[in-house]
Every structure is written in structure tokens, then in C-alpha cells.
C-alpha positions as CSV (number, residue, x, y, z in Angstrom):
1,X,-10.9,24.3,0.8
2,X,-11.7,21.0,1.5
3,X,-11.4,19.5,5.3
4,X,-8.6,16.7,5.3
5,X,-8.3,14.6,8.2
6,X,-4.7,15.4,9.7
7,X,-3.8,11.8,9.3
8,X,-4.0,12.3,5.4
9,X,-2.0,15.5,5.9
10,X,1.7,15.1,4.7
11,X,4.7,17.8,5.2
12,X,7.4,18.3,2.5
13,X,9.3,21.4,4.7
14,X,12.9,20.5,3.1
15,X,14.6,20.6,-0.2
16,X,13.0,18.8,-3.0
17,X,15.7,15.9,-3.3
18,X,15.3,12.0,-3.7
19,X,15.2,10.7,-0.2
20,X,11.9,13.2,0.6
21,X,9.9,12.7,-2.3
22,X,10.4,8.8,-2.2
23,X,8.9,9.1,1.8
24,X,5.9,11.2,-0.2
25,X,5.3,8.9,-2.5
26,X,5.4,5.9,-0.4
27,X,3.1,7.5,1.9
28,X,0.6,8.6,-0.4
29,X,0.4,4.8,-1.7
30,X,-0.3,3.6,1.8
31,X,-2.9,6.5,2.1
32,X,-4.7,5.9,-1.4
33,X,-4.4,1.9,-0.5
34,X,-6.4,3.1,2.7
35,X,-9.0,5.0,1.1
36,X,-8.5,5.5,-2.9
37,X,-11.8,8.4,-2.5
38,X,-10.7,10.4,0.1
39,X,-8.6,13.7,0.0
40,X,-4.8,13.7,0.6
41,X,-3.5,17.6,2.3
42,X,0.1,18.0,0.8
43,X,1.4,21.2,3.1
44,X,4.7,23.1,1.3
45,X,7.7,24.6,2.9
46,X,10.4,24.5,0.8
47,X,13.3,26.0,-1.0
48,X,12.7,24.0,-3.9
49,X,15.6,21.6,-5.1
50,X,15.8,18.5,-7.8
51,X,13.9,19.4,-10.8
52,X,13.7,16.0,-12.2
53,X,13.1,14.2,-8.7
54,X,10.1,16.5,-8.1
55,X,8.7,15.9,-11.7
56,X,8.9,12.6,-10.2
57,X,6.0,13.7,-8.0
58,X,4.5,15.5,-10.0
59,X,3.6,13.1,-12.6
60,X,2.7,9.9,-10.1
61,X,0.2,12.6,-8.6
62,X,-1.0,13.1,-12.3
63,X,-0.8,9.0,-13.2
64,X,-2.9,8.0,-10.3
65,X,-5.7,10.7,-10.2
66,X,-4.8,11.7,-6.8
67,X,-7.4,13.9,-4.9
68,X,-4.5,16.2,-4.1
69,X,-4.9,19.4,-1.9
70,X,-1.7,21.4,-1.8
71,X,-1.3,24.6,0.4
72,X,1.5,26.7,0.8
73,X,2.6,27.4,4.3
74,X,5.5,30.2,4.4
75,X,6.9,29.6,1.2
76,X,7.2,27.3,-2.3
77,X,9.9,28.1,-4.3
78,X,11.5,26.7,-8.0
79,X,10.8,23.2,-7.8
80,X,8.3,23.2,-5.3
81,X,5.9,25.4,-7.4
82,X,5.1,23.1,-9.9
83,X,4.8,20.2,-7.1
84,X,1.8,22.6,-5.7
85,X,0.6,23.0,-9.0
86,X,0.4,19.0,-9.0
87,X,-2.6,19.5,-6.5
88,X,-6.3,19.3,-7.3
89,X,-7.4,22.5,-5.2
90,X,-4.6,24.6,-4.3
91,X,-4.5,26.7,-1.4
92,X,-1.7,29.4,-0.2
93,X,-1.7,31.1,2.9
94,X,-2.0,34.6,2.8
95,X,1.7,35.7,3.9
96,X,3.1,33.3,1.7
97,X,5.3,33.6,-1.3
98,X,6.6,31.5,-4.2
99,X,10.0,32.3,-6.2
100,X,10.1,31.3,-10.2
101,X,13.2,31.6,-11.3
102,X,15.0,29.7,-14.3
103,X,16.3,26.7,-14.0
104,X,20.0,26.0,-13.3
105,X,23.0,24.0,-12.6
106,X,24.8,23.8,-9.6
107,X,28.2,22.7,-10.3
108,X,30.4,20.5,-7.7
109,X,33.7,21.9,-6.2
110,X,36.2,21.8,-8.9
111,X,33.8,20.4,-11.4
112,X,35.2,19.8,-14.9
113,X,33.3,19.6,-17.3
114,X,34.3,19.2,-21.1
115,X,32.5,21.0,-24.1
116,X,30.4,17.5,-25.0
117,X,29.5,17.4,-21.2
118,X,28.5,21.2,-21.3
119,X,25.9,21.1,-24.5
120,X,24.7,17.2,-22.7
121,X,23.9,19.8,-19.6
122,X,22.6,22.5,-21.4
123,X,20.2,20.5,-23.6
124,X,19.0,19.0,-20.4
125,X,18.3,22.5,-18.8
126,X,16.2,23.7,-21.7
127,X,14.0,20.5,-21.6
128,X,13.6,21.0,-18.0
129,X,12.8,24.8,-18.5
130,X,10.4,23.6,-21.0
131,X,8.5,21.4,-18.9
132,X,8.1,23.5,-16.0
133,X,6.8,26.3,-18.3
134,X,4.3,23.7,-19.6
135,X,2.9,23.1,-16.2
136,X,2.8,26.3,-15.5
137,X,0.5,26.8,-18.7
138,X,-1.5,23.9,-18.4
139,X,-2.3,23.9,-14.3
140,X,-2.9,27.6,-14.6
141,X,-5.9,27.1,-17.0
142,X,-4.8,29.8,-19.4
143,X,-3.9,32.3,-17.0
144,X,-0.5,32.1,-17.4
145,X,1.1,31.3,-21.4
146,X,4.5,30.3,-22.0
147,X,6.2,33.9,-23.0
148,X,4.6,35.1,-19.6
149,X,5.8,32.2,-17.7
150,X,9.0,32.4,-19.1
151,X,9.6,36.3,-18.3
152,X,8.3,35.7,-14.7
153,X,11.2,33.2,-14.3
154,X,14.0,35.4,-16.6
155,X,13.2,38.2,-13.7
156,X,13.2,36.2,-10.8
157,X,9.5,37.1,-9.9
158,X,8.4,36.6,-5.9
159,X,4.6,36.2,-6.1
160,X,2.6,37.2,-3.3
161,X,-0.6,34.9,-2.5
162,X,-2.8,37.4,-4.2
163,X,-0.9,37.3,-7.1
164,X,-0.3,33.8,-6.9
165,X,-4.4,33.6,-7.3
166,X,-4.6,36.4,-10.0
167,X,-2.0,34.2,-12.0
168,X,-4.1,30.7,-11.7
169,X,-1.6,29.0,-9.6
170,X,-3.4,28.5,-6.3
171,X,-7.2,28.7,-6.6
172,X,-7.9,30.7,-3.1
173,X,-6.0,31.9,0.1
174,X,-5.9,30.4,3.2
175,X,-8.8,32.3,5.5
């Protein structure tokens, strides 16, 4: 684990959704402006949310190189998994947990859709799945491969932080 002062420390303890990840971003510009070398602490407490917006993160941590340390406080689920995975050294406390699941829809009050609308969505879904799977492969180092990652999310695995370890996606629990 690596010591980050607490004014590179940043908090994402809400949904993954638009208005959170651009304050994120933001600040993690003003912090690599600041000093480009030095360690950024991203602390997780979240129910997941946005697929798209947090593969927003994900790949601006990727694109700049970002010494990113990510630690799981509580819990990371669905979309928040693959935003730890986005970190460099990845640490989760020991009574945390992390939810996989697949991904989904969630459809508006009286949503209509038509059958066009319905394949456009579904298409959409299976790229997503796709890409989460793949960074689950890839940031795992092997651990994990896609028919694995896959059944983990078809059952709606909870992973303890030991098994989060054994798995590849956090490198060591919080002592």
C-alpha cells in the first residue's frame, strides 16, 4: 500500500452517474496538474450505477497513466468494480465486499419501447457486458478469463476481500 497524502485522497461514496464522475475527473486534473509523479488515493463506496459514464473514468485513468490507488471501503458493486480495477495498486478493506452481476436496463415509468428500440438496447447491453468482462480479464492478469467472469456475473457473485484477492481484482487487504 502506498502512503497518499489525504489531500490527493478523493471519495466516490454515491452512485456512479454523470455529475460524480465529472467532479472526479476534474479533480484528478487539478491534482496531476499539481504533481503529474505523485500518487492519487481513489476510496469506493458505492452501489455502482452508469455503465458508460464510469467507463468514462475508467479509460481517462487508463489515457493519462494515472498513479491510481483504489481501495474499497464497505462496498464496490457493478459499475464500481471495474472503476477499482482502473487503479494501479488496488486495496480492499477486509469486511468489504463487491457485487458482479450482469448488466441491465432500468426502464422509466411507463417506458415504451418499440421492437427497433428493444434490439438498439439490447445490442448496447451485450457490448457493455463485453467490455466489463474484458476488464475484468485484462486488470486481473489472467486470474480471472471471460467464461469465469461471465458465470460470476450470470450468478450474482458477492466476493469477500479474500476472494476478491484470490480472483486478481485487488492486489492486498487493507491491514
Amino acid at each position: 500500500m502506498q502512503r497518499v497524502s489525504p489531500k490527493r485522497t478523493l471519495v466516490l461514496a454515491e452512485e456512479v452517474k454523470p455529475d460524480a464522475i465529472r467532479d472526479l475527473i476534474s479533480r484528478m486534473r487539478d491534482l496531476m496538474d499539481e504533481a503529474p509523479e505523485d500518487w492519487i488515493q481513489l476510496n469506493i463506496m458505492s452501489p455502482g450505477g452508469q455503465i458508460s459514464t464510469g467507463f468514462g473514468l475508467y479509460d481517462f485513468v487508463q489515457a493519462n497513466k494515472l498513479k491510481l490507488q483504489t481501495v474499497v471501503l464497505g462496498h464496490a458493486h457493478s459499475m464500481a468494480v471495474p472503476l477499482f480495477l482502473a487503479g494501479t495498486r488496488r486495496i480492499v478493506a477486509r469486511r468489504a465486499i463487491m457485487l458482479l452481476h450482469e448488466v441491465g436496463y432500468v426502464f422509466e415509468q411507463k417506458e415504451r419501447l418499440d421492437l427497433t428500440q428493444i434490439r438498439r438496447r439490447y445490442r448496447l447491453l451485450e457490448h457493455q457486458q463485453k467490455e466489463y468482462i474484458e476488464v475484468l480479464v485484462e486488470r486481473t492478469g489472467g486470474k480471472l478469463n471471460a467464461a469465469q467472469a461471465l458465470k460470476l456475473m450470470e450468478t450474482d457473485t458477492i466476493l469477500t476481500a479474500t476472494q476478491a484477492v484470490r480472483y486478481g481484482i485487488a492486489h492486498e487487504i487493507l491491514p
